[in-house]
mmCIF file of the N, C-alpha and C atoms, coordinates in Angstrom:
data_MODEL
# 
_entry.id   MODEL 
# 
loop_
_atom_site.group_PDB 
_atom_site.id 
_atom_site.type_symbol 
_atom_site.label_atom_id 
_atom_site.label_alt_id 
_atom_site.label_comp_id 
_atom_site.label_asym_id 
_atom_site.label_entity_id 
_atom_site.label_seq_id 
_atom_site.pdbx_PDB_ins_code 
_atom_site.Cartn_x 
_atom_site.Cartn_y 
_atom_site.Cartn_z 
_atom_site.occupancy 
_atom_site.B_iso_or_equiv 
_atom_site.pdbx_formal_charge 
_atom_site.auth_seq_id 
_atom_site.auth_comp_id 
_atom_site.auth_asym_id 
_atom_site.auth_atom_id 
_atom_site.pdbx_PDB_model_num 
ATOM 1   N N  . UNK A 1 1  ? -0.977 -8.028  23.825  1.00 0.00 ? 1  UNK A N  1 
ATOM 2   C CA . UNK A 1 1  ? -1.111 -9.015  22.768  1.00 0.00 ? 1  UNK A CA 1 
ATOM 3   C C  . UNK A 1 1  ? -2.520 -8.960  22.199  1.00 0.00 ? 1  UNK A C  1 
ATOM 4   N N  . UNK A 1 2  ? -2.258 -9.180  20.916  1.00 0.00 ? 2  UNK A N  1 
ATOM 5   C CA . UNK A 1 2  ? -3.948 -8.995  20.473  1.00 0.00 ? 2  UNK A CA 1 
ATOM 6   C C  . UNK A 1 2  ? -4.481 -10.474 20.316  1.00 0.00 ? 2  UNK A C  1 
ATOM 7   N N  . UNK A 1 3  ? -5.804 -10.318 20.159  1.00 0.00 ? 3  UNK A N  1 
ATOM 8   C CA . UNK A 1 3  ? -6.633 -11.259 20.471  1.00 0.00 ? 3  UNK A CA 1 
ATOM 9   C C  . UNK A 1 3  ? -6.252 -12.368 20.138  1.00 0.00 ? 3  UNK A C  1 
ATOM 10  N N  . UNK A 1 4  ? -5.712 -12.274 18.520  1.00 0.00 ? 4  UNK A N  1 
ATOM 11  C CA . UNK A 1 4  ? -5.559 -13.540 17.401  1.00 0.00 ? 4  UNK A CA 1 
ATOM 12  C C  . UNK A 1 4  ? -4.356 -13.865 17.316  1.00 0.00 ? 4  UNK A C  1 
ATOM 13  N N  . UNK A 1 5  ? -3.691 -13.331 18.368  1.00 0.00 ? 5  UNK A N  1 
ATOM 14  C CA . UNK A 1 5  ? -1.921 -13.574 18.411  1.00 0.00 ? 5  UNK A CA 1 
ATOM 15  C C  . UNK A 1 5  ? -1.180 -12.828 17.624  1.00 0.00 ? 5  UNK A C  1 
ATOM 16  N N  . UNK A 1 6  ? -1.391 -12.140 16.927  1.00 0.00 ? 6  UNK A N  1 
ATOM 17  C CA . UNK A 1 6  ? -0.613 -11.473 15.736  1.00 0.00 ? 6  UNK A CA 1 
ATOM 18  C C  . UNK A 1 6  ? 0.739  -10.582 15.895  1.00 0.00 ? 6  UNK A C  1 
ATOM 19  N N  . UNK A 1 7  ? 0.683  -10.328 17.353  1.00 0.00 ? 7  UNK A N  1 
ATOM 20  C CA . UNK A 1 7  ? 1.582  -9.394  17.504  1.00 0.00 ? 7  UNK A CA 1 
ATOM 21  C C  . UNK A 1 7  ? 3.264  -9.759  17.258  1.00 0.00 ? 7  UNK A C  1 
ATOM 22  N N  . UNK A 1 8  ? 3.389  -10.484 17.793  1.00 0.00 ? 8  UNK A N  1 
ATOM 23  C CA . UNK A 1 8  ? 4.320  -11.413 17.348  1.00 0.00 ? 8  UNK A CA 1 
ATOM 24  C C  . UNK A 1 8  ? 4.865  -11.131 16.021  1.00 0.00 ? 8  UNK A C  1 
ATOM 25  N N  . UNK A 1 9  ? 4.213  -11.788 15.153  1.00 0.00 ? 9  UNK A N  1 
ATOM 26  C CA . UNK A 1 9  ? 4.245  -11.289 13.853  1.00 0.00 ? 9  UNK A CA 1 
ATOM 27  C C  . UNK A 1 9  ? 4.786  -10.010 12.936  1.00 0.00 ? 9  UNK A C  1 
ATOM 28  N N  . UNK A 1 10 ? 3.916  -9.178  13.886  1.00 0.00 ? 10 UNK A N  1 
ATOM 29  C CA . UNK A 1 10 ? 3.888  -7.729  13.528  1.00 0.00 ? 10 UNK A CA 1 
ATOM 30  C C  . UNK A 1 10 ? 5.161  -7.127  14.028  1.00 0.00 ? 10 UNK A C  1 
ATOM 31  N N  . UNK A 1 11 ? 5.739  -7.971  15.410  1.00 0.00 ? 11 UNK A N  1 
ATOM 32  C CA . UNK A 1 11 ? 6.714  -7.354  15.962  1.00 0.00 ? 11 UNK A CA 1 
ATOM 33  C C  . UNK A 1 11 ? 8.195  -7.832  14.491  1.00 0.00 ? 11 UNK A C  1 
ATOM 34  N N  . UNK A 1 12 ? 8.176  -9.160  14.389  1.00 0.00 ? 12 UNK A N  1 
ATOM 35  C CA . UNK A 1 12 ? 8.615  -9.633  13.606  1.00 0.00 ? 12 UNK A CA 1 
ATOM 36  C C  . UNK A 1 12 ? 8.844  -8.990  12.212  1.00 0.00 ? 12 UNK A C  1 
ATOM 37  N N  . UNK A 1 13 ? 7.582  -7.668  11.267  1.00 0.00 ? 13 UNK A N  1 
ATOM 38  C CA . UNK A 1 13 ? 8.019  -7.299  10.571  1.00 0.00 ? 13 UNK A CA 1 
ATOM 39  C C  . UNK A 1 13 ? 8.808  -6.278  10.096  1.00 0.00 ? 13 UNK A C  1 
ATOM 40  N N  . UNK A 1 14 ? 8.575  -5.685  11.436  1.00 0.00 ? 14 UNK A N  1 
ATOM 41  C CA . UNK A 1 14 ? 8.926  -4.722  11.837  1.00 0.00 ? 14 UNK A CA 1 
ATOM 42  C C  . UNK A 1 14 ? 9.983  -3.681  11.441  1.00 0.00 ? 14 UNK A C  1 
ATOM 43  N N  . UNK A 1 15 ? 11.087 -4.532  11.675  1.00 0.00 ? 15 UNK A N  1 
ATOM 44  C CA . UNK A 1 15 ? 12.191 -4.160  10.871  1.00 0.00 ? 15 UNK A CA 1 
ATOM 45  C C  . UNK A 1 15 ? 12.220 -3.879  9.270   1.00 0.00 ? 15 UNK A C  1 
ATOM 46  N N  . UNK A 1 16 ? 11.157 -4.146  8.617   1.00 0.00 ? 16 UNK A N  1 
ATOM 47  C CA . UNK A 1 16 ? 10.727 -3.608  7.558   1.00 0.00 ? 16 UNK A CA 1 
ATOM 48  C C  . UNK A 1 16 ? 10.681 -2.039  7.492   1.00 0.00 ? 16 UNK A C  1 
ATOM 49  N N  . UNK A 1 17 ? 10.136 -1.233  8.682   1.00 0.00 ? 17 UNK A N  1 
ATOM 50  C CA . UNK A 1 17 ? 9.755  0.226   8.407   1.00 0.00 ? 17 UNK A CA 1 
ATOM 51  C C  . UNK A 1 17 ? 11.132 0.605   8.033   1.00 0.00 ? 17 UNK A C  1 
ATOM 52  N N  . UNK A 1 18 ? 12.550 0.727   8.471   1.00 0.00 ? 18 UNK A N  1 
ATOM 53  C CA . UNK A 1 18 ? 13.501 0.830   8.299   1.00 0.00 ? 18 UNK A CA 1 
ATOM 54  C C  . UNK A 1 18 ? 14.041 1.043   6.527   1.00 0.00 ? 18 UNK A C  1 
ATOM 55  N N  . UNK A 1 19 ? 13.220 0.219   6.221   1.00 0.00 ? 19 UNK A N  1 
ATOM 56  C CA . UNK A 1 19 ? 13.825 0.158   4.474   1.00 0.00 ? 19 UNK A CA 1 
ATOM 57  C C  . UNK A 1 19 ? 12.437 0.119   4.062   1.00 0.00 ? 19 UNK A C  1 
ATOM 58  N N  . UNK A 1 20 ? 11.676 0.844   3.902   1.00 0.00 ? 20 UNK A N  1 
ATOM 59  C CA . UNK A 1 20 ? 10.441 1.704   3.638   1.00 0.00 ? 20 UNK A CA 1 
ATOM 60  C C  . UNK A 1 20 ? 11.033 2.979   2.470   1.00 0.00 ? 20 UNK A C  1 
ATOM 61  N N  . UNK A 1 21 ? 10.535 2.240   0.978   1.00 0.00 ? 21 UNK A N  1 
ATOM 62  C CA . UNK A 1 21 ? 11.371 3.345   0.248   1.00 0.00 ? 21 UNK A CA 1 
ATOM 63  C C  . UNK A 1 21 ? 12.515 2.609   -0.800  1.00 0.00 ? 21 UNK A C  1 
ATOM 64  N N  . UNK A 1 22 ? 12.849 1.540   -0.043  1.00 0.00 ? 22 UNK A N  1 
ATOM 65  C CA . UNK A 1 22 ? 13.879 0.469   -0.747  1.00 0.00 ? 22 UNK A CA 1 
ATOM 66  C C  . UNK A 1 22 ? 13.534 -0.276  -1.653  1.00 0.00 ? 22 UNK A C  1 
ATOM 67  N N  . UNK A 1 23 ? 14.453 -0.377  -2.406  1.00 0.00 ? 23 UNK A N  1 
ATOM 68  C CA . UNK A 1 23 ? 14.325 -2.297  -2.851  1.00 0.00 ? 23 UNK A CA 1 
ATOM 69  C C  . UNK A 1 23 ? 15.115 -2.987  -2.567  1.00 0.00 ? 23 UNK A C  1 
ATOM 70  N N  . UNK A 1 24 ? 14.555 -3.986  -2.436  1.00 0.00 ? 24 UNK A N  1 
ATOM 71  C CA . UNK A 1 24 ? 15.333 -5.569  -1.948  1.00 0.00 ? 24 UNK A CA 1 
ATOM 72  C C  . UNK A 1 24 ? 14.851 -6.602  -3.054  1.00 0.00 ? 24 UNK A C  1 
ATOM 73  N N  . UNK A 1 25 ? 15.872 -7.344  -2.528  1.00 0.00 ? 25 UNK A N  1 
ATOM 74  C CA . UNK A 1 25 ? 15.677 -8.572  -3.540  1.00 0.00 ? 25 UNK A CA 1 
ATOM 75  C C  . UNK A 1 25 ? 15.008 -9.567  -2.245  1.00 0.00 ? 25 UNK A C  1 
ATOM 76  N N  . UNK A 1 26 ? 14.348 -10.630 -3.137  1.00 0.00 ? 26 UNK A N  1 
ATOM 77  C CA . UNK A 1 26 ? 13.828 -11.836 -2.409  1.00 0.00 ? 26 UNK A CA 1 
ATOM 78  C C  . UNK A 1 26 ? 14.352 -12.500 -1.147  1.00 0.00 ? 26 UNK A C  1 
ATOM 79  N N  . UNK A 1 27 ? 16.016 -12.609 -1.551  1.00 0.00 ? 27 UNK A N  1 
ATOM 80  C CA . UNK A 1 27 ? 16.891 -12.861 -0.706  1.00 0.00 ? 27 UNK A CA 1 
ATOM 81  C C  . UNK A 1 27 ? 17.260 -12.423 0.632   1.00 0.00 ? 27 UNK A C  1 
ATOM 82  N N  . UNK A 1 28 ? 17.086 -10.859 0.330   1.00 0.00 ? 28 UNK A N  1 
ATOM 83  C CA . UNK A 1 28 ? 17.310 -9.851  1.069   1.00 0.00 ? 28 UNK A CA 1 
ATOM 84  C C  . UNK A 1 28 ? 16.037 -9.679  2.475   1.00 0.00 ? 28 UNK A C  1 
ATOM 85  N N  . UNK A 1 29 ? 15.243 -9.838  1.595   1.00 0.00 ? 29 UNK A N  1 
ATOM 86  C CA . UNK A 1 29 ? 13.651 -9.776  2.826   1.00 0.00 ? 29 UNK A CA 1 
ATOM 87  C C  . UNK A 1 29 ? 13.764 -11.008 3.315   1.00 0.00 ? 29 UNK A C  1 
ATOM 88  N N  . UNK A 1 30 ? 14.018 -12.354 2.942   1.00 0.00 ? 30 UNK A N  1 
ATOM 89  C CA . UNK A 1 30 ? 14.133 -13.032 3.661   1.00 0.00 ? 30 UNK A CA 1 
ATOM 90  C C  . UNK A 1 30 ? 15.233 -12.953 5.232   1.00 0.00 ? 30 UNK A C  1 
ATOM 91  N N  . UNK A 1 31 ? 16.756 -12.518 4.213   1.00 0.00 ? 31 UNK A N  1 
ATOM 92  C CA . UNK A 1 31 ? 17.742 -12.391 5.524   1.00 0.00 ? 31 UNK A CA 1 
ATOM 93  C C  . UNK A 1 31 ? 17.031 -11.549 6.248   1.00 0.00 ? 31 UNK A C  1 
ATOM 94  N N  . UNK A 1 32 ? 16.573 -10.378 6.367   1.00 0.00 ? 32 UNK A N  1 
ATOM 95  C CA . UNK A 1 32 ? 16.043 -9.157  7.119   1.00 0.00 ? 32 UNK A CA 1 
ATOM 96  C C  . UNK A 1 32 ? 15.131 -9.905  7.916   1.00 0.00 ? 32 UNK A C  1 
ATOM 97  N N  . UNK A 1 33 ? 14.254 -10.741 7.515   1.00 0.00 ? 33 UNK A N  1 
ATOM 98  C CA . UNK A 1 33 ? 13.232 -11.681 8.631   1.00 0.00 ? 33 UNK A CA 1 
ATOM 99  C C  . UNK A 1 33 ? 13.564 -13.124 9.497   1.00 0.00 ? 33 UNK A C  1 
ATOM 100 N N  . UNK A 1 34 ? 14.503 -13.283 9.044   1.00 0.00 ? 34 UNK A N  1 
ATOM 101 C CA . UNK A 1 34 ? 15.361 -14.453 9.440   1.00 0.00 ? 34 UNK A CA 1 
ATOM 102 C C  . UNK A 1 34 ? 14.236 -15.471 8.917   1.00 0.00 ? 34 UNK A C  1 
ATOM 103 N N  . UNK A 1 35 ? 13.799 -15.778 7.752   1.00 0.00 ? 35 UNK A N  1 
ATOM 104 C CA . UNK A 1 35 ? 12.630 -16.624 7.123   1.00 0.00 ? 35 UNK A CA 1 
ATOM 105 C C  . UNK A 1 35 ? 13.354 -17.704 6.098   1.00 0.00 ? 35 UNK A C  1 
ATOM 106 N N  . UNK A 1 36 ? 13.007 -18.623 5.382   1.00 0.00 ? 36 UNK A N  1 
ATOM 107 C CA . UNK A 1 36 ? 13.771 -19.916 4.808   1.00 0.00 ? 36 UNK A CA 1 
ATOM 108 C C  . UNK A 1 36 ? 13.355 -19.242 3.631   1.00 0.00 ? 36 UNK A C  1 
ATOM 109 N N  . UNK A 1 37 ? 14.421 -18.955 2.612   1.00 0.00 ? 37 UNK A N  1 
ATOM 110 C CA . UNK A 1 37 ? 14.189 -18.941 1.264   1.00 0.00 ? 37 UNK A CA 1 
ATOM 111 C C  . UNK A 1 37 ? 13.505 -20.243 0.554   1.00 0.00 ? 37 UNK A C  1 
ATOM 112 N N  . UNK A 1 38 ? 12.304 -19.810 0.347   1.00 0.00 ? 38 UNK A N  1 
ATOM 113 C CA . UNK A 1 38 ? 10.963 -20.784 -0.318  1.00 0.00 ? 38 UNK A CA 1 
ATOM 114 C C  . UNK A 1 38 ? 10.785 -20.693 -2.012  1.00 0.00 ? 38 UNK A C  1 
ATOM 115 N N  . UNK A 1 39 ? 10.143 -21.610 -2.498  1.00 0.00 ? 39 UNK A N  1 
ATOM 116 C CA . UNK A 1 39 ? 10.342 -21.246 -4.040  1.00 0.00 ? 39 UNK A CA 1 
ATOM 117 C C  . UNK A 1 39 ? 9.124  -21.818 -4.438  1.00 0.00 ? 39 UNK A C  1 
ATOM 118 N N  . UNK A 1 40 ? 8.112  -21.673 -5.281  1.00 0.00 ? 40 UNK A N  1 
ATOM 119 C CA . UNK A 1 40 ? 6.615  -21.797 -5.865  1.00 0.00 ? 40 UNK A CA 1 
ATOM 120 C C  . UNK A 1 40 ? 5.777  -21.347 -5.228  1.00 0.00 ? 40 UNK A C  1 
ATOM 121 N N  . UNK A 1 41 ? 4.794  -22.077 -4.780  1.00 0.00 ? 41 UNK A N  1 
ATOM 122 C CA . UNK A 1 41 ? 3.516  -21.445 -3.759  1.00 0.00 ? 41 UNK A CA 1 
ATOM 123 C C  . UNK A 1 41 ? 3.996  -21.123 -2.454  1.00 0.00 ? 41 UNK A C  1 
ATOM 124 N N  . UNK A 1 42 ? 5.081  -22.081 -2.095  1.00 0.00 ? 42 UNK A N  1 
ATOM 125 C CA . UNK A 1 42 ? 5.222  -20.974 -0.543  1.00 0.00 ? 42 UNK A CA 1 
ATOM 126 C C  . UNK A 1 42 ? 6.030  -20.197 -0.416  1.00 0.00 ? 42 UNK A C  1 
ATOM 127 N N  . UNK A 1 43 ? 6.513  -19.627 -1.760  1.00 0.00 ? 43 UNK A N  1 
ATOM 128 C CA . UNK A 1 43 ? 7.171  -17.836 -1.997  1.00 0.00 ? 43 UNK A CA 1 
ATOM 129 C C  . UNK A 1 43 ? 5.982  -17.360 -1.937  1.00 0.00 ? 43 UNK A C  1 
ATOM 130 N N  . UNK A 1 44 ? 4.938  -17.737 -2.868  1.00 0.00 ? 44 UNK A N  1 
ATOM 131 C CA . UNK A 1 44 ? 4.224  -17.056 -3.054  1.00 0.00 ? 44 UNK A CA 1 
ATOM 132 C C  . UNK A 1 44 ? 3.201  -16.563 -1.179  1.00 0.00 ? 44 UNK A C  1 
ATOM 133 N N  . UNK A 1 45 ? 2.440  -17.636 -0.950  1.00 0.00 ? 45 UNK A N  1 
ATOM 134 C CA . UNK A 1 45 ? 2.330  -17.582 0.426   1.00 0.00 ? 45 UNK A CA 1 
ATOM 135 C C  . UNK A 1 45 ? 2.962  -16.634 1.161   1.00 0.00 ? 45 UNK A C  1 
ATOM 136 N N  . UNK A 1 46 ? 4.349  -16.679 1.199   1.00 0.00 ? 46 UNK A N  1 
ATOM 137 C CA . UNK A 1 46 ? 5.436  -15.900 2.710   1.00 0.00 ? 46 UNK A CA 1 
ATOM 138 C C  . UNK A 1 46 ? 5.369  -14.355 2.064   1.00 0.00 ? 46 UNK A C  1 
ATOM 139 N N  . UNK A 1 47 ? 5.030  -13.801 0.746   1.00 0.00 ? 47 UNK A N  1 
ATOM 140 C CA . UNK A 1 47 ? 5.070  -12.844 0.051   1.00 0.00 ? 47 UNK A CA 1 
ATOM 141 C C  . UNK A 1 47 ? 3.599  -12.301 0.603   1.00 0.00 ? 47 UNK A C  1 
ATOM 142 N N  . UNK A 1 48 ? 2.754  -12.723 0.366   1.00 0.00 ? 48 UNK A N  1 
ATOM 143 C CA . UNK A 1 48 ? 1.315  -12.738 1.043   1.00 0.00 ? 48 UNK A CA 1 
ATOM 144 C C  . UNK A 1 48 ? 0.948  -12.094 2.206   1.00 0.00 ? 48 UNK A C  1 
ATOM 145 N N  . UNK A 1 49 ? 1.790  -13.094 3.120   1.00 0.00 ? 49 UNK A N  1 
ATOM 146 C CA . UNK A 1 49 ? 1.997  -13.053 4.418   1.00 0.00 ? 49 UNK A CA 1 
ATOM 147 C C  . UNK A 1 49 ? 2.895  -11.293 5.041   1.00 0.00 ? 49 UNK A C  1 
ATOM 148 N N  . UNK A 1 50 ? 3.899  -11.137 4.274   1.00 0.00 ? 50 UNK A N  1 
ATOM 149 C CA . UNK A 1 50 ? 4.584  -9.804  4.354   1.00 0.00 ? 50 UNK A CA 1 
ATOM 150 C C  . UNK A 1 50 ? 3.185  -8.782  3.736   1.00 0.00 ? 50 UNK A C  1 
ATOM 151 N N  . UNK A 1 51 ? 2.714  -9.048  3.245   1.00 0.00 ? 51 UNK A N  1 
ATOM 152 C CA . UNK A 1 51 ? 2.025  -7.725  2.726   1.00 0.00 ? 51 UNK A CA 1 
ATOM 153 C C  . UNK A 1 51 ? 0.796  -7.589  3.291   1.00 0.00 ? 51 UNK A C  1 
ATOM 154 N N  . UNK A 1 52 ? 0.303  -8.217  4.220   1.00 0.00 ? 52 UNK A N  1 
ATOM 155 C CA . UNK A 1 52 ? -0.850 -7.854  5.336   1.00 0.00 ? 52 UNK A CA 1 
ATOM 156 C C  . UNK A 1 52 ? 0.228  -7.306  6.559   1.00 0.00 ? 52 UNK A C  1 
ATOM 157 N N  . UNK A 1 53 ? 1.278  -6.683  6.523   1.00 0.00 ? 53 UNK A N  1 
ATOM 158 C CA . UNK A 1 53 ? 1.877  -5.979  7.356   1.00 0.00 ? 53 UNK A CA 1 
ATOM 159 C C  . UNK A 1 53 ? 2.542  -4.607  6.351   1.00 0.00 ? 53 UNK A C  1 
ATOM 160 N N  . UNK A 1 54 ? 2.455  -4.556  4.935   1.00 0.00 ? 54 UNK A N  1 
ATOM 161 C CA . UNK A 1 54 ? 3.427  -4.135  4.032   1.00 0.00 ? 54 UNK A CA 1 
ATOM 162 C C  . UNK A 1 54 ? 3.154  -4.034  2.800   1.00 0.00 ? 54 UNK A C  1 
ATOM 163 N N  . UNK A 1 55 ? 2.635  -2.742  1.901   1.00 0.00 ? 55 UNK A N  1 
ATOM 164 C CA . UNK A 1 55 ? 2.891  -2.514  0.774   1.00 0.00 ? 55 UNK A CA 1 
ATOM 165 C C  . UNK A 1 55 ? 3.908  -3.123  0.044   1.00 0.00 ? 55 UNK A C  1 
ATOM 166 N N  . UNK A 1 56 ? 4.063  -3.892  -0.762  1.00 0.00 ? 56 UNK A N  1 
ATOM 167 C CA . UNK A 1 56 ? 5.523  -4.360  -2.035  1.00 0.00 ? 56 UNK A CA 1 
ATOM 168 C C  . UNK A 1 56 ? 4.840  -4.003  -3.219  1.00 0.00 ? 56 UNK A C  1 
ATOM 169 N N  . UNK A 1 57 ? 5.766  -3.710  -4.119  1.00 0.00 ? 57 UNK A N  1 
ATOM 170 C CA . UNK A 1 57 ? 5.624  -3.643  -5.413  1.00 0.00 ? 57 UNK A CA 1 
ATOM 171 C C  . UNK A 1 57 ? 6.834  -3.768  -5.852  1.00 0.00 ? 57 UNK A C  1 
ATOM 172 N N  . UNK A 1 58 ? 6.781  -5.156  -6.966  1.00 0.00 ? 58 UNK A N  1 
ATOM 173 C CA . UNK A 1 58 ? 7.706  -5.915  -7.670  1.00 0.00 ? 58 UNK A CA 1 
ATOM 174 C C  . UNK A 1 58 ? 8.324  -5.246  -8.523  1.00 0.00 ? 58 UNK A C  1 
ATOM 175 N N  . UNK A 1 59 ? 9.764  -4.716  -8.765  1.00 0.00 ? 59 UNK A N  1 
ATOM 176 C CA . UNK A 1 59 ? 10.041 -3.734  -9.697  1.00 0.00 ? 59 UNK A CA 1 
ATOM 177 C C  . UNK A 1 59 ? 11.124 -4.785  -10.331 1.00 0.00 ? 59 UNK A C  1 
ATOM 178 N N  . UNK A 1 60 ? 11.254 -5.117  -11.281 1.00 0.00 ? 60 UNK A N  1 
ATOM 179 C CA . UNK A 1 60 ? 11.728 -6.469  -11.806 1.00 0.00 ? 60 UNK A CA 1 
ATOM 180 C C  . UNK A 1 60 ? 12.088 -7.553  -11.191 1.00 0.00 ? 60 UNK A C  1 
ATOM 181 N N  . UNK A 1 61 ? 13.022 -7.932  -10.554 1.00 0.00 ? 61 UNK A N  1 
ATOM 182 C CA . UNK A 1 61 ? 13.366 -8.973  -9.616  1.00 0.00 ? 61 UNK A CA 1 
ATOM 183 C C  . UNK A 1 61 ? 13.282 -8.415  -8.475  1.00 0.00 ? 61 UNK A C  1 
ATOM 184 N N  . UNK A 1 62 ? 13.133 -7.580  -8.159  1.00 0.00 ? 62 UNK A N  1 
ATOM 185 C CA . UNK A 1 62 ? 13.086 -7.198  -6.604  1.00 0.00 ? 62 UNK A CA 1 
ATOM 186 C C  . UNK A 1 62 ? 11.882 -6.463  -6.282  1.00 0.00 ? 62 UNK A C  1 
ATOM 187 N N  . UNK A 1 63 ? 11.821 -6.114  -4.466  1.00 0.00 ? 63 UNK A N  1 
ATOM 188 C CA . UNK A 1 63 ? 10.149 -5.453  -4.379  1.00 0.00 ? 63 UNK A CA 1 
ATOM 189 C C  . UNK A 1 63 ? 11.002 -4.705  -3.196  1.00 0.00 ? 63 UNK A C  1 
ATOM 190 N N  . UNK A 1 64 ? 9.948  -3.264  -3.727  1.00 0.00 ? 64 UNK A N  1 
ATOM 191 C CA . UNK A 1 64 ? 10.137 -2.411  -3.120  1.00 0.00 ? 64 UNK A CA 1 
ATOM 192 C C  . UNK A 1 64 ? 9.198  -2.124  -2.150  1.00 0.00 ? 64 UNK A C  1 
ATOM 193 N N  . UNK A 1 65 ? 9.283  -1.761  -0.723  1.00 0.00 ? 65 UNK A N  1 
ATOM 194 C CA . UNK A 1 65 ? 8.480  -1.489  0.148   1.00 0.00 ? 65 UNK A CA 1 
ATOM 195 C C  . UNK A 1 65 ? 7.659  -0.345  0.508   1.00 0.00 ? 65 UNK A C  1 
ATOM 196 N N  . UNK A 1 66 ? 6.583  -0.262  -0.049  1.00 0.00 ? 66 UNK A N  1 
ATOM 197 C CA . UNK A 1 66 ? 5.820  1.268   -0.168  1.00 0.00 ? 66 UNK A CA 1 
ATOM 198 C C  . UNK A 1 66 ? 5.602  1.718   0.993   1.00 0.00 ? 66 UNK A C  1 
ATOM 199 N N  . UNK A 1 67 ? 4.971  1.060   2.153   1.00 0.00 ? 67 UNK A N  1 
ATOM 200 C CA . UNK A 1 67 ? 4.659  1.213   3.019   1.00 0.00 ? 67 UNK A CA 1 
ATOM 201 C C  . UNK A 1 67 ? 3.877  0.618   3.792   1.00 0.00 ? 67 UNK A C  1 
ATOM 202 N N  . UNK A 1 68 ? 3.540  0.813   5.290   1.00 0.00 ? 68 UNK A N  1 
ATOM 203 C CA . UNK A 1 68 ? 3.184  -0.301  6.651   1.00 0.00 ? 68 UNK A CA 1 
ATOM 204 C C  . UNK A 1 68 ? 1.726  0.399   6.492   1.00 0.00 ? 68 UNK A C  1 
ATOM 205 N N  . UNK A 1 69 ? 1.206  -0.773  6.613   1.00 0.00 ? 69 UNK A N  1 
ATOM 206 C CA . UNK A 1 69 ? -0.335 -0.729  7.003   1.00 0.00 ? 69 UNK A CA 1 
ATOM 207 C C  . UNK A 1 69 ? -0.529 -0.518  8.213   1.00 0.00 ? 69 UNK A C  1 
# 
């Protein structure tokens, strides 16, 4: 476990490398994380939060996963 607890987390996004290459919709990354579909700042936030584990780039309504940091 690392220092700041993170692993957890990290274990948590994990399932991301899998669809590395994809797009998903909003919906979709949520089901994949088992996370509460959120709407204003704490989409914005939980979007945040995925991408200090995860490249996205928004390709109209959906984001595609470039790749794991």
């Amino acid at each position: 476990m690392s220092i700041n607890g993170d692993d957890s987390l990290e274990d948590k996004y994990a399932i991301l490398q899998n669809y590395i290459g994809q797009e998903l919709s909003y919906k979709q990354l949520c089901g994949l994380l088992n996370e509460e579909i959120k709407g204003g700042k704490a989409k914005q936030y939980q979007l945040r939060r995925i991408e200090q584990y995860f490249e996205l780039c928004k390709i109209r309504q959906k984001y595609k996963i470039i790749k794991k940091y």
